[in-house]
C-alpha positions as CSV (number, residue, x, y, z in Angstrom):
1,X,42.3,-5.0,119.5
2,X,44.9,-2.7,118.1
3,X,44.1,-0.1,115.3
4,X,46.6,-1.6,112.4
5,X,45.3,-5.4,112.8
6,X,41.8,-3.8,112.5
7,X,42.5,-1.8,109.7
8,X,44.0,-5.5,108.0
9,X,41.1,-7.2,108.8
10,X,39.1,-4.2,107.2
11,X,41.1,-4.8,104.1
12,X,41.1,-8.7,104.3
13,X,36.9,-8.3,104.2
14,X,36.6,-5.6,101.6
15,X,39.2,-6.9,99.2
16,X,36.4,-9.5,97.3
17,X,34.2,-7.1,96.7
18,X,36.6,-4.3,95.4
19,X,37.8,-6.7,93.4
20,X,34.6,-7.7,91.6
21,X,33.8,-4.1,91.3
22,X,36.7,-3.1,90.0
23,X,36.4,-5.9,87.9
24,X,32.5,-4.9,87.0
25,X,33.9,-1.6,85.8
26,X,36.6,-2.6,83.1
27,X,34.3,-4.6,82.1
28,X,31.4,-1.8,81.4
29,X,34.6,0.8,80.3
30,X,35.4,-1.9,77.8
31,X,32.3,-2.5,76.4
32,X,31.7,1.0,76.1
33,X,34.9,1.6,74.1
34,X,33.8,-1.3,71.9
35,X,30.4,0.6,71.3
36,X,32.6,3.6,70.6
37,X,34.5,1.7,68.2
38,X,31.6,0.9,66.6
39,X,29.9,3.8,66.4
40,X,33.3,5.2,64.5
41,X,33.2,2.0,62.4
42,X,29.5,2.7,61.4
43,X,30.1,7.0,60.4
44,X,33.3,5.9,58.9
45,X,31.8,2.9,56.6
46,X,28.3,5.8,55.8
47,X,31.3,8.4,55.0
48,X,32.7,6.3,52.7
49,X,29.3,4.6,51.2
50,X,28.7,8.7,50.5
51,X,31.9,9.2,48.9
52,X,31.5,6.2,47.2
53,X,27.9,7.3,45.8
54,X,28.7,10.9,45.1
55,X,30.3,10.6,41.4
56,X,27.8,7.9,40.6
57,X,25.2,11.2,40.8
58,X,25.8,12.4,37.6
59,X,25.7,9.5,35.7
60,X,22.4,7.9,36.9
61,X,21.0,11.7,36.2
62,X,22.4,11.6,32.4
63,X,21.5,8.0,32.6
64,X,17.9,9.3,33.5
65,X,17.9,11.8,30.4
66,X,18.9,9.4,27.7
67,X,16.1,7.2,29.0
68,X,13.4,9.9,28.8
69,X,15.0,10.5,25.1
70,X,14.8,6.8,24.2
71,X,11.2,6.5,25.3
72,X,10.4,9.4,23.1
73,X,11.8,8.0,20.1
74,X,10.1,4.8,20.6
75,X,7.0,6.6,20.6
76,X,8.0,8.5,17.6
77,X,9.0,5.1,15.9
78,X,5.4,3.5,17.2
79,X,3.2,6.7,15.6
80,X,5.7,6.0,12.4
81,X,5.0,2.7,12.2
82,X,1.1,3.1,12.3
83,X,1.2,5.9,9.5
84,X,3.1,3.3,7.3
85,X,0.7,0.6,8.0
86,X,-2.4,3.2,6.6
87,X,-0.4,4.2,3.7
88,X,-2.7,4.8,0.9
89,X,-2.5,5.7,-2.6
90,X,-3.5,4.0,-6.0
91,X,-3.1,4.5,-9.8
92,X,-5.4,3.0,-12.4
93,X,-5.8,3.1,-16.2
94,X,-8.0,1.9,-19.2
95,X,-7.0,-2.0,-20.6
96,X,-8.7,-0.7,-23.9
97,X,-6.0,1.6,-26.2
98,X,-9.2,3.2,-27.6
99,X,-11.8,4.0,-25.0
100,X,-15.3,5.1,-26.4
101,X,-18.7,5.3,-25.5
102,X,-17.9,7.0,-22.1
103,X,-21.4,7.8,-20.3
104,X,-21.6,11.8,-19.0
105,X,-21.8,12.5,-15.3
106,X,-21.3,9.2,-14.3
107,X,-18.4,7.5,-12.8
108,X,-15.8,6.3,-15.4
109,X,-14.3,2.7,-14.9
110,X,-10.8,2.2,-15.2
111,X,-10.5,-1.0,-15.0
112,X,-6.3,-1.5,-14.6
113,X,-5.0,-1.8,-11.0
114,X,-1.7,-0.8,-11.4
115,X,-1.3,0.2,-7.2
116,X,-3.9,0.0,-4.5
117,X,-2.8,0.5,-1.1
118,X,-5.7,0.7,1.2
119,X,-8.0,-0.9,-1.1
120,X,-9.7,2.1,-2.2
121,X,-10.2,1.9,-5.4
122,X,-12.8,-0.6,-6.7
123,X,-12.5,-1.2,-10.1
124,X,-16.0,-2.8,-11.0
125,X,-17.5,0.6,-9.7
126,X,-14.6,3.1,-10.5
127,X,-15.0,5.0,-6.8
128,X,-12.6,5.1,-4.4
129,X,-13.5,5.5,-1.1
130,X,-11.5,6.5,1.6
131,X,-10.8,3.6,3.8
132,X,-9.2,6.7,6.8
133,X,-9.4,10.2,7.2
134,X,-6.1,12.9,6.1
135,X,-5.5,14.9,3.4
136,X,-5.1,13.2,-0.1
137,X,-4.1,14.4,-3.3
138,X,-5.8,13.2,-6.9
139,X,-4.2,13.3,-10.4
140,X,-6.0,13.0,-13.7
141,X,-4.7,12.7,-16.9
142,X,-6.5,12.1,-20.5
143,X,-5.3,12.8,-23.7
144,X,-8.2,12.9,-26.9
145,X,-8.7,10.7,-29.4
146,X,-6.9,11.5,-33.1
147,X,-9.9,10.1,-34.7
148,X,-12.5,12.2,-32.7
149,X,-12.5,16.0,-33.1
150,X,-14.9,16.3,-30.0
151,X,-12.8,17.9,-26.9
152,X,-13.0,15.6,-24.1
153,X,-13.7,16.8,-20.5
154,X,-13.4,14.9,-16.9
155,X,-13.8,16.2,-13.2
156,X,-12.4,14.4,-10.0
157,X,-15.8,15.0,-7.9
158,X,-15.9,14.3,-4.5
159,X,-19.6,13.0,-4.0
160,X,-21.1,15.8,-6.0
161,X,-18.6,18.7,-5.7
162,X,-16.4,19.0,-8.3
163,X,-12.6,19.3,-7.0
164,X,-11.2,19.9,-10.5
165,X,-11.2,19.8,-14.2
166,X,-9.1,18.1,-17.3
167,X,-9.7,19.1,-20.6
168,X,-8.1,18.2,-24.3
169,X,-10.1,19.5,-27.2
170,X,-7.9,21.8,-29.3
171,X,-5.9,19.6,-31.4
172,X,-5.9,15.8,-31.6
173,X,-3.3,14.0,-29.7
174,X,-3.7,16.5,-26.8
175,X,-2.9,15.8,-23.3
176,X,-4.8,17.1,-20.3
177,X,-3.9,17.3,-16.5
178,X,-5.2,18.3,-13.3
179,X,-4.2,18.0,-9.5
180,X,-6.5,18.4,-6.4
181,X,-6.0,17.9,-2.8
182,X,-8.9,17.9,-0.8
183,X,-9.4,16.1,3.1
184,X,-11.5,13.3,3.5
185,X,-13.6,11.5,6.1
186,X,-13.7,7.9,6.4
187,X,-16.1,6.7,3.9
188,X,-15.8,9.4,1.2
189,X,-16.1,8.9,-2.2
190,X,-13.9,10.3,-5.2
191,X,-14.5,9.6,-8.8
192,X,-13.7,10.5,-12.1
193,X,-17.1,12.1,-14.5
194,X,-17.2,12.6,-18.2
195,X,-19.2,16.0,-18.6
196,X,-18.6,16.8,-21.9
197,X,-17.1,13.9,-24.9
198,X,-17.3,10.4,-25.3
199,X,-14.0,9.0,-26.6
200,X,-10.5,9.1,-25.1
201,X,-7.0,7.4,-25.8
202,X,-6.5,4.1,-23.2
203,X,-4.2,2.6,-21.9
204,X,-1.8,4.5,-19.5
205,X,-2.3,7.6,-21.9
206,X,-5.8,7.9,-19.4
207,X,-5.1,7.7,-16.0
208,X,-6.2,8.4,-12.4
209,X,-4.0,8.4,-9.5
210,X,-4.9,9.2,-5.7
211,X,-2.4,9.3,-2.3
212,X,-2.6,10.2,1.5
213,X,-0.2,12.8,2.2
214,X,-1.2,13.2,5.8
215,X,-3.7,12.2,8.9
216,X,-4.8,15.8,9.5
């Protein structure tokens, strides 16, 4: 057998096989390419997903801070709120124009609600008692009788210290004031005393006043 028709018969019997390998490799060199693809598809769509997010950065940060200031005012509001609903404070007076026979060193009764927020005022007794602690302030007021030439003089006592002193005994007609502020526990007692005098104009011309300035 002559070289050439062995050489075609080679060629005849290898041809299948080159074929299906040849064919084998496009096959792997074009899924390869299509993972390639991919791959660029995949760091191209995260590029753009990052340059999409990037000016979004600064607003979910400021977003962030107004958040943190609206909780705090919230809370402010909440602790406001609470302080409103313990407001206290009160103002009472006499029913009587002329008040006489006032006992000394015991509470006087003023027996006029005119404002009692809180509830701590009671008029059958005449002691207020301090329905939460903070710092209050008390105002007393008296004026003496025309008809009586005996000076009149009242102390706002807390239980038995004496916070301050009014007094009118100079000229009939005549007015006297005083102003304490004092803190108080829950449950303390404030009242009004007569040390010295027995008769007083009523009405609103005699008064007692008492308000929570703060919870400290």
């Amino acid at each position: 057998m002559n070289m050439p028709l062995i050489i075609i018969l080679s060629l005849l019997l290898w041809c299948p096989f080159l074929s299906c390998n040849a064919k084998s490799l496009g096959d792997r060199s074009q899924n390869v390419k299509h993972k390639t693809d991919d791959v660029s598809s995949m760091t191209s769509s995260r590029n753009r997903r990052s340059d999409d997010i990037a000016p979004l950065v600064p607003v979910v940060s400021q977003l962030s801070r107004d958040m943190s200031n609206v909780q705090a005012e919230l809370t402010a509001l909440k602790t406001r709120t609470v302080e409103l609903e313990n407001i206290v404070c009160f103002t009472v007076h006499f029913s009587k124009a002329d008040v006489t026979g006032l006992g000394l060193n015991q509470p006087v009764v003023f027996d006029v609600v005119q404002y009692n927020a809180g509830g701590g005022y009671d008029k059958n007794t005449g002691i207020f008692t301090a329905p939460i602690a903070g710092t209050y302030v008390f105002t007393l007021s008296l004026q003496r009788h025309g008809s009586d030439g005996t000076t009149i003089i009242m102390v706002i006592k807390k239980g038995n210290t004496v916070l301050g002193v009014a007094e009118a005994g100079y000229s009939p007609h005549e007015h006297g004031t005083m102003m304490a502020t004092t803190h108080l526990t829950q449950g303390d007692v404030i009242s009004v005393q007569t040390i010295y005098g027995s008769v007083v104009y009523g009405s609103q011309n005699t008064a007692f006043s008492g308000f929570r300035i703060s919870p400290f």
